[in-house]
PyMOL Python script that loads the backbone (N, CA, C, O; Angstrom):
from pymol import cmd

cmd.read_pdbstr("""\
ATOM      1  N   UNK A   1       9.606 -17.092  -3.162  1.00  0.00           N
ATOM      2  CA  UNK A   1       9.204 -15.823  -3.715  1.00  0.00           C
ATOM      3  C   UNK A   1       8.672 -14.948  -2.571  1.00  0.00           C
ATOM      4  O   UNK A   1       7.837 -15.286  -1.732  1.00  0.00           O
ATOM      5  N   UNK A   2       9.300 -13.763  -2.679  1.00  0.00           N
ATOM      6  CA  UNK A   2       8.817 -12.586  -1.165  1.00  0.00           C
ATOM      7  C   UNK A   2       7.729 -11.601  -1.701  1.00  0.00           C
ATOM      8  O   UNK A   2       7.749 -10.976  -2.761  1.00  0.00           O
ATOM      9  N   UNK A   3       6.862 -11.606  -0.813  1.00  0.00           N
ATOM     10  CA  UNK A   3       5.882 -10.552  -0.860  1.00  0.00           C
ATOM     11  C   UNK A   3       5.835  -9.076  -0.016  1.00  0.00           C
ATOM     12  O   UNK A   3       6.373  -9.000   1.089  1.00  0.00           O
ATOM     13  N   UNK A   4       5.356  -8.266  -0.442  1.00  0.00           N
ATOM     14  CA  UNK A   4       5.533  -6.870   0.473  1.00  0.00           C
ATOM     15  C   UNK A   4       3.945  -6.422   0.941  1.00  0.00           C
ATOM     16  O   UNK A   4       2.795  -6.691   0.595  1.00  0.00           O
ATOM     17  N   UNK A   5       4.264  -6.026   1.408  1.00  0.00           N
ATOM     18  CA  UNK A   5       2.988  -4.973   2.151  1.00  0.00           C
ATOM     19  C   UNK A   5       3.173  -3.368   1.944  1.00  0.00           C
ATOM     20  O   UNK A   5       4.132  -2.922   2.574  1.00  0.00           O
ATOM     21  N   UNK A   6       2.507  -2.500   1.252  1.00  0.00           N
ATOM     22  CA  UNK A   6       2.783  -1.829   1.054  1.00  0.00           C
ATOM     23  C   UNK A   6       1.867  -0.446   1.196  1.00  0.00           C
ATOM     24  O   UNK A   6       0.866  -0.763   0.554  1.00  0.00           O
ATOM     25  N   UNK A   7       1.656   0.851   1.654  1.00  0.00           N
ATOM     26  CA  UNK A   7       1.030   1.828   1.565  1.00  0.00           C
ATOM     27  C   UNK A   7       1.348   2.967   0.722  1.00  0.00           C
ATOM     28  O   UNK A   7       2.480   3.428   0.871  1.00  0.00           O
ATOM     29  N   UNK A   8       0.577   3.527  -0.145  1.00  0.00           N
ATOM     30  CA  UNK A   8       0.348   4.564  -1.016  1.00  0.00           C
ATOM     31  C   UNK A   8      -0.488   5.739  -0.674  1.00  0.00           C
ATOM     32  O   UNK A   8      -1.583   5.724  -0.111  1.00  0.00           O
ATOM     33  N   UNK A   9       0.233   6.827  -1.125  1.00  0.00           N
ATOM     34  CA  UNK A   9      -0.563   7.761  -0.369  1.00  0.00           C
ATOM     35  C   UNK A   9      -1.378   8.932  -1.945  1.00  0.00           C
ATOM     36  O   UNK A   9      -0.677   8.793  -2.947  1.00  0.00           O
ATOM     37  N   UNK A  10      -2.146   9.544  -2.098  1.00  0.00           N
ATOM     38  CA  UNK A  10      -3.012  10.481  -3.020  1.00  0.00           C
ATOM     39  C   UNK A  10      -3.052  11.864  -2.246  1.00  0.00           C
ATOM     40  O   UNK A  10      -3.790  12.405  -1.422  1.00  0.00           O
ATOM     41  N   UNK A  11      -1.840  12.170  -2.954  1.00  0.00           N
ATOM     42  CA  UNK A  11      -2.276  14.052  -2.407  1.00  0.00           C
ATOM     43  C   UNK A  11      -3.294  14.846  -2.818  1.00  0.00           C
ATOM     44  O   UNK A  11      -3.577  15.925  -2.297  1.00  0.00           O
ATOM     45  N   UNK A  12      -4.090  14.138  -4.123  1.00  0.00           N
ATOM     46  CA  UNK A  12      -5.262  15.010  -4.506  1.00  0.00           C
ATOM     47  C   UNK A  12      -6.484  14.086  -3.552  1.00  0.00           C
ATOM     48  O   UNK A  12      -7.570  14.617  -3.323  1.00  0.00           O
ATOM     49  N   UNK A  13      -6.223  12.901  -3.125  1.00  0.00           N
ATOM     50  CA  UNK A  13      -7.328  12.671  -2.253  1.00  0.00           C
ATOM     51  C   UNK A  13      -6.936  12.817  -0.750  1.00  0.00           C
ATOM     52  O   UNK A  13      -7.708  12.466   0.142  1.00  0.00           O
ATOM     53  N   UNK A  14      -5.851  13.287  -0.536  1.00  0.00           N
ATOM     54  CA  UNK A  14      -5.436  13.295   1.002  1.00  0.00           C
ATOM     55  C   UNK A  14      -5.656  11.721   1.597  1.00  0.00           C
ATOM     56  O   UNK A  14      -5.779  11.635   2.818  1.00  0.00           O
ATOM     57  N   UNK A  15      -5.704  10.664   0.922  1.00  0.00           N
ATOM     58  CA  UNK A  15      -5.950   9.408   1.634  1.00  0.00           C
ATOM     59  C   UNK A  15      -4.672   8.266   1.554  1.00  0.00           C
ATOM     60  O   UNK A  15      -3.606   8.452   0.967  1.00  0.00           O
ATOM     61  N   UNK A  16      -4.952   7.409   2.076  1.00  0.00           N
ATOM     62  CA  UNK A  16      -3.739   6.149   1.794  1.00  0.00           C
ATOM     63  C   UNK A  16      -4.528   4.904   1.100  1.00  0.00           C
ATOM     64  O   UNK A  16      -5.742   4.745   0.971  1.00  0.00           O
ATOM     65  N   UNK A  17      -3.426   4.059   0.685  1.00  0.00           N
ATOM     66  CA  UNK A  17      -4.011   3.426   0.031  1.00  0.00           C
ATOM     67  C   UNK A  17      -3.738   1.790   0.603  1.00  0.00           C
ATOM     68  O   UNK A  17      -2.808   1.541  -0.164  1.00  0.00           O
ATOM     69  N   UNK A  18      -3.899   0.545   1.392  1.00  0.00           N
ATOM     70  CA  UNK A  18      -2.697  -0.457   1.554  1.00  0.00           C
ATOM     71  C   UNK A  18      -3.115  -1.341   0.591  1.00  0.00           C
ATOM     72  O   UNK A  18      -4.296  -1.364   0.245  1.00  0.00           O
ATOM     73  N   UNK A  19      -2.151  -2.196   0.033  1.00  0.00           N
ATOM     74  CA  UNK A  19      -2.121  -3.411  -0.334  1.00  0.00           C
ATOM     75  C   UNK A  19      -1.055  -4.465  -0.594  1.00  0.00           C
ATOM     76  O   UNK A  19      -0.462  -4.433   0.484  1.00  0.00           O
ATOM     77  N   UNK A  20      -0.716  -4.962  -0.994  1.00  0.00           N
ATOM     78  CA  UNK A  20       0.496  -6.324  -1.029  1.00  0.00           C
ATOM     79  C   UNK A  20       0.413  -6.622  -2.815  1.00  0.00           C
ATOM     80  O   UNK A  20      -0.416  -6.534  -3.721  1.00  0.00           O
ATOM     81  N   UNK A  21       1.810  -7.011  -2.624  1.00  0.00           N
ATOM     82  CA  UNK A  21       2.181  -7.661  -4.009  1.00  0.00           C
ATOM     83  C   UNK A  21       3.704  -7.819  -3.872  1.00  0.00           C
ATOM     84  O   UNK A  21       4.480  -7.175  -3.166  1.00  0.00           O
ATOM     85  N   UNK A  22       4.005  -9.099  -4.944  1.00  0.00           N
ATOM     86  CA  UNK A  22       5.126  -9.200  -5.433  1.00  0.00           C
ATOM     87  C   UNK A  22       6.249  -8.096  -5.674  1.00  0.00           C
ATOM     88  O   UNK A  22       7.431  -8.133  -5.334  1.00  0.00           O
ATOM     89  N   UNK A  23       5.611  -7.188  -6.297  1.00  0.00           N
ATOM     90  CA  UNK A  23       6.481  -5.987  -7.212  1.00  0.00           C
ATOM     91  C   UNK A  23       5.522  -4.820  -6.813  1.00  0.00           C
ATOM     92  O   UNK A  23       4.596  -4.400  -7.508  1.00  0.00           O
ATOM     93  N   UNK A  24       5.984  -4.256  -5.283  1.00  0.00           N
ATOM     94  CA  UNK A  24       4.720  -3.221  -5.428  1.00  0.00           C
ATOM     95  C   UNK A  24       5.317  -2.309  -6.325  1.00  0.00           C
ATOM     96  O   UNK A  24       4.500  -2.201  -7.239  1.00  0.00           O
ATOM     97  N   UNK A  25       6.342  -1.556  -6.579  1.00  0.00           N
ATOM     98  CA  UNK A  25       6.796  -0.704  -7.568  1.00  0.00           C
ATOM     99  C   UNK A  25       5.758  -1.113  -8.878  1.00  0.00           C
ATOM    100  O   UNK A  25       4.567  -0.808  -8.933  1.00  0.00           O
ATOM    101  N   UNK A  26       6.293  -1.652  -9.606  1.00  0.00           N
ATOM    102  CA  UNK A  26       5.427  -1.806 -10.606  1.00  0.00           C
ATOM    103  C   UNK A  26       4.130  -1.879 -10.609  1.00  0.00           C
ATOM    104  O   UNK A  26       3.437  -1.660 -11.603  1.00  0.00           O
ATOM    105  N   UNK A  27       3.491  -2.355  -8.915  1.00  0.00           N
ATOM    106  CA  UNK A  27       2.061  -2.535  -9.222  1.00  0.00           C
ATOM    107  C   UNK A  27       1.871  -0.882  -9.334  1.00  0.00           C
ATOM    108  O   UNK A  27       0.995  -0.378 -10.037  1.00  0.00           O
ATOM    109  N   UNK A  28       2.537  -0.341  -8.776  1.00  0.00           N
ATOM    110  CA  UNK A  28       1.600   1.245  -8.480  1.00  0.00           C
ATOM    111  C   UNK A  28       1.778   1.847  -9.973  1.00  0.00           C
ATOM    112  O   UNK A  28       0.762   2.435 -10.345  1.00  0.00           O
ATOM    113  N   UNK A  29       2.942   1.832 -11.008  1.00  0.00           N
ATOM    114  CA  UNK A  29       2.963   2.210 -11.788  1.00  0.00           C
ATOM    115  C   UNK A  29       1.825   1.663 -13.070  1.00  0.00           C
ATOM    116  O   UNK A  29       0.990   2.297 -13.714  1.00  0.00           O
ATOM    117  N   UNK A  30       2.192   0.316 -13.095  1.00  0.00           N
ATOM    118  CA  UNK A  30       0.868  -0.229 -14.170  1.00  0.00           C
ATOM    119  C   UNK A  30      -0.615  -0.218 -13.590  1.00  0.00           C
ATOM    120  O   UNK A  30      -1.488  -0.156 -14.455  1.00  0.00           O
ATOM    121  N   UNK A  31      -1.114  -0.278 -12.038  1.00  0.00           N
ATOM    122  CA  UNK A  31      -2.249  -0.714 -11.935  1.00  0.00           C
ATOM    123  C   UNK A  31      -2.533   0.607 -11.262  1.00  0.00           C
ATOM    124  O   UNK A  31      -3.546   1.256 -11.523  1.00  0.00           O
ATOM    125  N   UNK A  32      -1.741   0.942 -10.505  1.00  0.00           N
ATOM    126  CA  UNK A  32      -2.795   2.771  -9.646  1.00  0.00           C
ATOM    127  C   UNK A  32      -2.793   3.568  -9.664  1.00  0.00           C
ATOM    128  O   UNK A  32      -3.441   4.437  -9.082  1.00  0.00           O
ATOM    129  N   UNK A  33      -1.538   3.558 -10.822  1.00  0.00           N
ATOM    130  CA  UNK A  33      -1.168   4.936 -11.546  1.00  0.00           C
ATOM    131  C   UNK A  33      -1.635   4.937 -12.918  1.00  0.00           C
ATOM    132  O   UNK A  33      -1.686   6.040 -13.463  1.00  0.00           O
ATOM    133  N   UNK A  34      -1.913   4.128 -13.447  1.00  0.00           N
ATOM    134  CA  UNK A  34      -1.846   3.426 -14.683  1.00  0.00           C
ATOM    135  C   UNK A  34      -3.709   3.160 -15.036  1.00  0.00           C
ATOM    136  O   UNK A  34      -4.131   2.923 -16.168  1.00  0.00           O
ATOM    137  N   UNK A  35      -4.442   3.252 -14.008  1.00  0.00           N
ATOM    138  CA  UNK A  35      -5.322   3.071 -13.973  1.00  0.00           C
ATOM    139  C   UNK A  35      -6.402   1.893 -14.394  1.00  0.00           C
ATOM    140  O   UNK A  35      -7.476   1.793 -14.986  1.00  0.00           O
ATOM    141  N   UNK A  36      -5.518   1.134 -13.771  1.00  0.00           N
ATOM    142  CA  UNK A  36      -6.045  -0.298 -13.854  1.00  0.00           C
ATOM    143  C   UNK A  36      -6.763  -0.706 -12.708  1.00  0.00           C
ATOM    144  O   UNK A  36      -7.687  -1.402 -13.130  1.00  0.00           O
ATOM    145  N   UNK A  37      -6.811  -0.641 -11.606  1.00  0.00           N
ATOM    146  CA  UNK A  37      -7.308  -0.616 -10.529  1.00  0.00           C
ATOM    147  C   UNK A  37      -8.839   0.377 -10.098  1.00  0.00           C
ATOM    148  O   UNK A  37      -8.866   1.607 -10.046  1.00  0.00           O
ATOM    149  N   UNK A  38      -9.810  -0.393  -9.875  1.00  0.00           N
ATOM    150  CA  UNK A  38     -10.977   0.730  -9.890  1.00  0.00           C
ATOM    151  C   UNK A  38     -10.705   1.350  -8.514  1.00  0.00           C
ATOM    152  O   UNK A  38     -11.012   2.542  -8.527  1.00  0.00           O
ATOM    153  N   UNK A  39     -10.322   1.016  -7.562  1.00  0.00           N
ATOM    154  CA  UNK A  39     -10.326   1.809  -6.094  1.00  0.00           C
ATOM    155  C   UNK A  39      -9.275   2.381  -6.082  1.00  0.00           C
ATOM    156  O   UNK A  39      -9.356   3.049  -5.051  1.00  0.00           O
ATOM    157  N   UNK A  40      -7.953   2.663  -6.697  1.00  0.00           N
ATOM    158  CA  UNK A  40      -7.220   3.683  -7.271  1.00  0.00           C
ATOM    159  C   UNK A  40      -7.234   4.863  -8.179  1.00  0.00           C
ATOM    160  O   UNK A  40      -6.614   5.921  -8.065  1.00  0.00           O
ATOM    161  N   UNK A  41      -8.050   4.481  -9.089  1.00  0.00           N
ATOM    162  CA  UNK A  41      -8.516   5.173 -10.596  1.00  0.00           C
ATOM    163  C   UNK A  41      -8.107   6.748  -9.512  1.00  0.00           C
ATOM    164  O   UNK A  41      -7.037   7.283  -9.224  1.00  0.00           O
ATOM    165  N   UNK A  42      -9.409   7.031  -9.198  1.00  0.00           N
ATOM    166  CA  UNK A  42      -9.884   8.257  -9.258  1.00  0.00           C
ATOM    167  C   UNK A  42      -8.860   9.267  -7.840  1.00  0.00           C
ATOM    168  O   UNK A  42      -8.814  10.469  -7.579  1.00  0.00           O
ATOM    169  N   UNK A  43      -8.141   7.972  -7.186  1.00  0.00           N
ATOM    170  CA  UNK A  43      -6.916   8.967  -6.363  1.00  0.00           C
ATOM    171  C   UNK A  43      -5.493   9.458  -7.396  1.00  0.00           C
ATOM    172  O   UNK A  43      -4.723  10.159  -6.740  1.00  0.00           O
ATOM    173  N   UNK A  44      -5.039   9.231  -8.799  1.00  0.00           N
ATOM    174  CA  UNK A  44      -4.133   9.165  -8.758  1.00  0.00           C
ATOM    175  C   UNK A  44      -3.923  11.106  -9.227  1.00  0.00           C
ATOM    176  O   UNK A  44      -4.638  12.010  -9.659  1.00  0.00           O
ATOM    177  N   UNK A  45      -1.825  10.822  -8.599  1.00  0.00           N
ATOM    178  CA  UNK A  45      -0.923   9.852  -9.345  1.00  0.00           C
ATOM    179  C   UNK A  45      -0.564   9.569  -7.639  1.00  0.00           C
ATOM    180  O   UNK A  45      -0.445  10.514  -6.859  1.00  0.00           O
ATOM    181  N   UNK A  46      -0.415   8.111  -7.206  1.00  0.00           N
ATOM    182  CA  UNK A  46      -0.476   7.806  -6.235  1.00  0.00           C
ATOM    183  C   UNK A  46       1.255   8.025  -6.127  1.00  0.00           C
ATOM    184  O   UNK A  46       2.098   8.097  -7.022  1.00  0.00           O
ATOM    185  N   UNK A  47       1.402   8.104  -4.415  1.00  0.00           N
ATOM    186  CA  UNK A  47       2.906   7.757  -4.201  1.00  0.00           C
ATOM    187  C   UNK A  47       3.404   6.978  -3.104  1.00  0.00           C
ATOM    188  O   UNK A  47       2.680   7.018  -2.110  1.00  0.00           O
ATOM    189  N   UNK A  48       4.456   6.269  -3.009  1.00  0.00           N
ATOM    190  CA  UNK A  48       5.071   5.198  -2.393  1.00  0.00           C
ATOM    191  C   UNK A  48       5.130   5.915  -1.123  1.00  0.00           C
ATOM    192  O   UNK A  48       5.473   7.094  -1.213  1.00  0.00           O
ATOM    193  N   UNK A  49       4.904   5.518  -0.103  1.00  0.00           N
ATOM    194  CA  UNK A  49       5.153   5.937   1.883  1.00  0.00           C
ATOM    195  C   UNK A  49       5.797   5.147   2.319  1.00  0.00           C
ATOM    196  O   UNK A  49       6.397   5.355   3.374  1.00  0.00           O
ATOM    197  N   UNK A  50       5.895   3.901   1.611  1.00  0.00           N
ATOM    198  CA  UNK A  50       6.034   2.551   3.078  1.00  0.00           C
ATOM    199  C   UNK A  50       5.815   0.747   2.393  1.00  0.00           C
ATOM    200  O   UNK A  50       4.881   0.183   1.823  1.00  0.00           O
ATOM    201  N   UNK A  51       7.233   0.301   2.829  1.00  0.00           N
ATOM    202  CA  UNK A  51       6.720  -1.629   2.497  1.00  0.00           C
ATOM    203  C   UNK A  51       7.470  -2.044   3.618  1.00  0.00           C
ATOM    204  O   UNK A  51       8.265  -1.613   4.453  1.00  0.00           O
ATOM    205  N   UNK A  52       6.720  -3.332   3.187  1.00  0.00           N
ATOM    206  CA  UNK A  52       7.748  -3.932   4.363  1.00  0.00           C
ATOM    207  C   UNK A  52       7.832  -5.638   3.534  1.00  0.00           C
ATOM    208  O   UNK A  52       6.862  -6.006   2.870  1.00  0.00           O
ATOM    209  N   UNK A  53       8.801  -6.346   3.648  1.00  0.00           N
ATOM    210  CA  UNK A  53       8.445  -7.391   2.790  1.00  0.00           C
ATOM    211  C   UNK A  53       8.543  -8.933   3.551  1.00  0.00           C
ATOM    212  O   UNK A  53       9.398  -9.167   4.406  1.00  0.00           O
ATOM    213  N   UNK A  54       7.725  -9.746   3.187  1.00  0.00           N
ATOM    214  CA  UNK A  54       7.578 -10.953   3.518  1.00  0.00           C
ATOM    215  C   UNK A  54       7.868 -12.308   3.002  1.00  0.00           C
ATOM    216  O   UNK A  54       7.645 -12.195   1.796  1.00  0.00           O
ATOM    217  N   UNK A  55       8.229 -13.498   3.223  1.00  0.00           N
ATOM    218  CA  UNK A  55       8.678 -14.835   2.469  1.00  0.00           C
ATOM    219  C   UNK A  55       7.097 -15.014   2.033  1.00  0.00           C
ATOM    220  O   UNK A  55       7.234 -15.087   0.812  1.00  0.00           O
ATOM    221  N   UNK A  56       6.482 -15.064   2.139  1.00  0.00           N
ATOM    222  CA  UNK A  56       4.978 -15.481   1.504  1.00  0.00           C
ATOM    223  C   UNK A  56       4.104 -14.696   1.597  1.00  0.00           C
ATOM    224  O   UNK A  56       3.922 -13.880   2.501  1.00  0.00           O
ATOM    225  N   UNK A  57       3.307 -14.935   0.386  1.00  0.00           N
ATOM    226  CA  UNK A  57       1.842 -14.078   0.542  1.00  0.00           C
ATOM    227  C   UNK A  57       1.546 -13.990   1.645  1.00  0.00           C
ATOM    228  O   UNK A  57       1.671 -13.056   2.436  1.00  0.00           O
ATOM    229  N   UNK A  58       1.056 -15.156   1.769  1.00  0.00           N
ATOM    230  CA  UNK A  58      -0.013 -15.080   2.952  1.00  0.00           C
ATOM    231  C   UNK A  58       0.662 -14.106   4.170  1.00  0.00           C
ATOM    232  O   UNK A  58      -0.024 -13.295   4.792  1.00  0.00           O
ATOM    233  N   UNK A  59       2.059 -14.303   4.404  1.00  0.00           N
ATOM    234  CA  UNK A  59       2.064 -13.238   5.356  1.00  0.00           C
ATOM    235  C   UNK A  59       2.152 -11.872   5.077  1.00  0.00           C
ATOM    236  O   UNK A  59       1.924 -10.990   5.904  1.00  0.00           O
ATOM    237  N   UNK A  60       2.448 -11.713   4.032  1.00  0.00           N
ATOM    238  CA  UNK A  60       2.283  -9.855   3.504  1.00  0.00           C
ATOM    239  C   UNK A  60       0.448  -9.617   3.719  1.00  0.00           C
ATOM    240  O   UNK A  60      -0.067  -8.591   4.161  1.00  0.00           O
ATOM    241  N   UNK A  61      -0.353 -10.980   3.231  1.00  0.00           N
ATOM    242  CA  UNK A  61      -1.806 -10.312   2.941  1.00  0.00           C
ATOM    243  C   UNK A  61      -2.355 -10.023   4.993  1.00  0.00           C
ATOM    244  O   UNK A  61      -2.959  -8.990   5.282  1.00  0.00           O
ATOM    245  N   UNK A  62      -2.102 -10.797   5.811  1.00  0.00           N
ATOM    246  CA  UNK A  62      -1.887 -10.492   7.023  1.00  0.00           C
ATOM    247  C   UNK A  62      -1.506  -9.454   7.676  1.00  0.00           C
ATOM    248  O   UNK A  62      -2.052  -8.877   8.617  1.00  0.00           O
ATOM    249  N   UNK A  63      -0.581  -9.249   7.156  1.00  0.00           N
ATOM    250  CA  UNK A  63      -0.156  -7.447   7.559  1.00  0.00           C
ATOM    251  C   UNK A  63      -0.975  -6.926   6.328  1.00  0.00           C
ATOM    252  O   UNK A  63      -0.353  -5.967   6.786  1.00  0.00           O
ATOM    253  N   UNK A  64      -1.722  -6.564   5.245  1.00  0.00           N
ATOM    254  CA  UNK A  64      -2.358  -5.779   4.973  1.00  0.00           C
ATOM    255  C   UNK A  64      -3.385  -5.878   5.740  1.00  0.00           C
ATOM    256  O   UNK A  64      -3.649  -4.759   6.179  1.00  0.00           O
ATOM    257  N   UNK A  65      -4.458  -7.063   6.315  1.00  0.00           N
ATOM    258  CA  UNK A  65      -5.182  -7.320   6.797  1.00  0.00           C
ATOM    259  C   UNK A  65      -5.326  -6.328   8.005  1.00  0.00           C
ATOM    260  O   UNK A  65      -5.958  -5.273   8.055  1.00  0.00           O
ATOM    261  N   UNK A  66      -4.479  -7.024   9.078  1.00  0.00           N
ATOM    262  CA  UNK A  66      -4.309  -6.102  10.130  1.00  0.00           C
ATOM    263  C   UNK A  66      -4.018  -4.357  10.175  1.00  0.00           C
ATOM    264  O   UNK A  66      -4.353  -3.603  11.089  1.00  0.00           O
ATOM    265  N   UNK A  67      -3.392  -4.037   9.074  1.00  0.00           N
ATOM    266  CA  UNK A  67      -3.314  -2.505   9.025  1.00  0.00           C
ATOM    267  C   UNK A  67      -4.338  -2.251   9.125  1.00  0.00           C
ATOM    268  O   UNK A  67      -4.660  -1.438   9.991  1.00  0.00           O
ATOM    269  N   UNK A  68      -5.641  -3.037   7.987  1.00  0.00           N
ATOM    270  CA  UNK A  68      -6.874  -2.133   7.001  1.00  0.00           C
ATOM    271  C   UNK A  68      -7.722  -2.428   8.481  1.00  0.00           C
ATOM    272  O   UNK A  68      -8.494  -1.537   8.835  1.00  0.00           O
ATOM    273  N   UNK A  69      -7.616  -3.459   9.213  1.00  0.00           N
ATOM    274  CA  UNK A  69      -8.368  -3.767  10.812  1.00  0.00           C
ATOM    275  C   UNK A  69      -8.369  -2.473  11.749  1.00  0.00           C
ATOM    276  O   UNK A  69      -9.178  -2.119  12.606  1.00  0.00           O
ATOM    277  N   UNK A  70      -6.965  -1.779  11.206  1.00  0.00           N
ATOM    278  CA  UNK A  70      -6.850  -0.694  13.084  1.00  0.00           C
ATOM    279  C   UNK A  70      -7.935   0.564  12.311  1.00  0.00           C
ATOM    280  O   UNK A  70      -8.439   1.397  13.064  1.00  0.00           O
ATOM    281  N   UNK A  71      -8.209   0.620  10.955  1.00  0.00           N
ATOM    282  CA  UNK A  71      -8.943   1.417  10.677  1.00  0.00           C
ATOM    283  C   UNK A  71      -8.315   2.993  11.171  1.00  0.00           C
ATOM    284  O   UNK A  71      -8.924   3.925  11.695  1.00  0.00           O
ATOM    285  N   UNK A  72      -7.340   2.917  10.910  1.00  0.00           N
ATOM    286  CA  UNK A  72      -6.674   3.861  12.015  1.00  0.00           C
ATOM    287  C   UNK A  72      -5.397   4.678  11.089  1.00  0.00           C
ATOM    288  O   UNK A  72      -4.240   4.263  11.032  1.00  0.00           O
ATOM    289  N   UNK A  73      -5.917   5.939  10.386  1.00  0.00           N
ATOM    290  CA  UNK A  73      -4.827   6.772   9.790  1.00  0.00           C
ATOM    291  C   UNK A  73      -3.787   6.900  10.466  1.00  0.00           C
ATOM    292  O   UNK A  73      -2.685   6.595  10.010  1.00  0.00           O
ATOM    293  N   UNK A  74      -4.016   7.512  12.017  1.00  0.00           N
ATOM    294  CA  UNK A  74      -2.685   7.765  12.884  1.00  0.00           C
ATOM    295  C   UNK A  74      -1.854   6.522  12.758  1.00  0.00           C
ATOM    296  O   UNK A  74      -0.657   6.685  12.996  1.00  0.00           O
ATOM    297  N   UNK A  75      -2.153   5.594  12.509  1.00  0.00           N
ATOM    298  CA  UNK A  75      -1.468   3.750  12.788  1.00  0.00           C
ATOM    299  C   UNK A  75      -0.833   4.046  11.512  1.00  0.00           C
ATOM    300  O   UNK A  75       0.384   4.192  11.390  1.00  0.00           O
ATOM    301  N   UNK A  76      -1.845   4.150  10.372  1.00  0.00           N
ATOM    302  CA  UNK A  76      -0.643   4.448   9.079  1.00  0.00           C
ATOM    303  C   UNK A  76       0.624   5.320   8.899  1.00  0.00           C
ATOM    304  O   UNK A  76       1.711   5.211   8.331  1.00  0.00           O
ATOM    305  N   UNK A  77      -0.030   6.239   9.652  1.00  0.00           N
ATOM    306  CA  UNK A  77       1.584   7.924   9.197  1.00  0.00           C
ATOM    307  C   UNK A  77       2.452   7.189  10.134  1.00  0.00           C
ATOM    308  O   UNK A  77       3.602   6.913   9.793  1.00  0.00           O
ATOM    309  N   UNK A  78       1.806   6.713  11.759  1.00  0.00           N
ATOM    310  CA  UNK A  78       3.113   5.974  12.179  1.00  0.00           C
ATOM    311  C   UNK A  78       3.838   5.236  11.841  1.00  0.00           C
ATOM    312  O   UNK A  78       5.019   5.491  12.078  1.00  0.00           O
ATOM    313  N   UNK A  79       3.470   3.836  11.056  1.00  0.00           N
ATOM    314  CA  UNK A  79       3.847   2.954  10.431  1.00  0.00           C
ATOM    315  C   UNK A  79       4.982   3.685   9.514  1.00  0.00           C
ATOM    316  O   UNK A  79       6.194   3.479   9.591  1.00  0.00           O
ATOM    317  N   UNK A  80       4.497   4.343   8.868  1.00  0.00           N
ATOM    318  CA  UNK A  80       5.546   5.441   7.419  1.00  0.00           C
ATOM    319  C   UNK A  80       6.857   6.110   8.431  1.00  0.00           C
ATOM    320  O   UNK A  80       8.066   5.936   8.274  1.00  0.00           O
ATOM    321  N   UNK A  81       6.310   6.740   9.263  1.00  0.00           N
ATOM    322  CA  UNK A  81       7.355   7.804   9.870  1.00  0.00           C
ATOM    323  C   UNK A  81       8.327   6.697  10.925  1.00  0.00           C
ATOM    324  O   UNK A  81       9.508   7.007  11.088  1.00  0.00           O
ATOM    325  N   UNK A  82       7.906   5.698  11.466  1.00  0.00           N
ATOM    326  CA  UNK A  82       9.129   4.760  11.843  1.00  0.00           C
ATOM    327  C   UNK A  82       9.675   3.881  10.449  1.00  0.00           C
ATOM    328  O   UNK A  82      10.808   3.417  10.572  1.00  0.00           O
ATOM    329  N   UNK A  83       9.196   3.700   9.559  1.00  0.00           N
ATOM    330  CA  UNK A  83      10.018   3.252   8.400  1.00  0.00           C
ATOM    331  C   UNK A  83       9.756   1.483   8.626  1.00  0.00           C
ATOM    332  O   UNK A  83      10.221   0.752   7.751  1.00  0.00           O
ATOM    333  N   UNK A  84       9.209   1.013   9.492  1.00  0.00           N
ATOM    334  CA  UNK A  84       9.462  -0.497   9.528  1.00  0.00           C
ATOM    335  C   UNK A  84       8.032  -1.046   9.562  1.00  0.00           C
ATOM    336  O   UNK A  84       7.837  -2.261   9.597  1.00  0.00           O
TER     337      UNK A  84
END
""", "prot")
cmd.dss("prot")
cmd.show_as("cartoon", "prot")
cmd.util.cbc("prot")
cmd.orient("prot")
């Protein structure tokens, strides 16, 4: 089973969002659009920028890890604008 890594972006909050899952499509629709998620709630209607996908959790939660580490917006739009 493959996992993704994935970033979301909130034009009414100007922010991004990362996280991992199975099905990020669906997660954003039922949980961060959908408002299931409390650290989503109040950005939505969120939208898709960027995945990248992995054979296991653990390595998708690794690359979320390390993104949310560079603390670093410029690291995100780059990440989006090379596509990989």
């Amino acid at each position: 089973m493959s996992f993704a890594t994935y970033i979301l972006y909130s034009t009414g909050k100007d922010r991004y969002y990362v996280g991992h899952a199975e099905d990020p499509h669906q997660r954003l629709e039922r949980d961060h659009n959908g408002g299931r998620n409390k650290s989503t709630k109040a950005g939505r209607p969120w939208e898709h920028r960027w995945e990248r996908w992995f054979p296991s959790r653990a390595e998708a939660m690794a690359m979320e890890r390390a993104i949310k580490a560079r603390k670093s917006r410029a690291f995100i739009e780059a990440l989006i604008q090379a596509g990989t």
